[in-house]
N, C-alpha and C positions, 0 to 999 in steps of 0.2 A: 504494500500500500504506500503511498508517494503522499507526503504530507503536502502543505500548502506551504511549507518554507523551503519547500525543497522545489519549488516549480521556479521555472525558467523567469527571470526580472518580469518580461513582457506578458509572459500569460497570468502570472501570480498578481496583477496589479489588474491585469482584466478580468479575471477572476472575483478578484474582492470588490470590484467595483464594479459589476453587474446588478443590475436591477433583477431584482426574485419577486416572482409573483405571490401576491398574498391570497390566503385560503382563506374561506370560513371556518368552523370553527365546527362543522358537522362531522362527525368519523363516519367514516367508510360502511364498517360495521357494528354492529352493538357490541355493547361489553365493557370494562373495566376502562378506567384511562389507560392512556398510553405507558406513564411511570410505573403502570400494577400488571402489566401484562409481557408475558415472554417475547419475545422477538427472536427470528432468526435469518440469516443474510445469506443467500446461497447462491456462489458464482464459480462458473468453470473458467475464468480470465488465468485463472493461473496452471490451468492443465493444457493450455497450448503453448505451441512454440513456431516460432518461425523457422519454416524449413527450405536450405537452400536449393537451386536445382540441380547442384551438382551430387550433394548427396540423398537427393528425394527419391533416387533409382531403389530402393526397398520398399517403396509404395505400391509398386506396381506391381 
C-alpha cells in the first residue's frame, strides 16, 4: 500500500486538493453504525505481476 507521503510532488498535491463529493448521510444498508460493524477489504492488486514478452513463453 503507497501512502500519500510517498506519492510523486505533482500527484500528492492533486491528490489533497481535489474536490470529494459529499454524501448524505443514509447507509447503504440497515444495521449498526459504521464504528460497531466488521468490515473487510478484498483485493487481488497484489497477486499480479507484470509479465515481460520475452519470458511470457510459459503461458502458452
Amino acid at each position: 500500500m503507497v501512502k500519500v507521503k510517498e506519492f510523486p510532488d505533482g500527484a500528492r498535491e492533486e491528490f489533497l486538493n481535489r474536490d470529494m463529493p459529499m454524501f448524505e448521510e443514509t447507509p447503504l444498508l440497515p444495521g449498526p453504525p459504521l464504528a460497531e460493524r466488521r468490515v473487510a477489504l478484498i483485493s487481488t492488486a497484489g497477486l499480479h505481476r507484470l509479465v515481460s514478452v520475452s519470458t511470457a513463453s510459459f503461458l502458452e
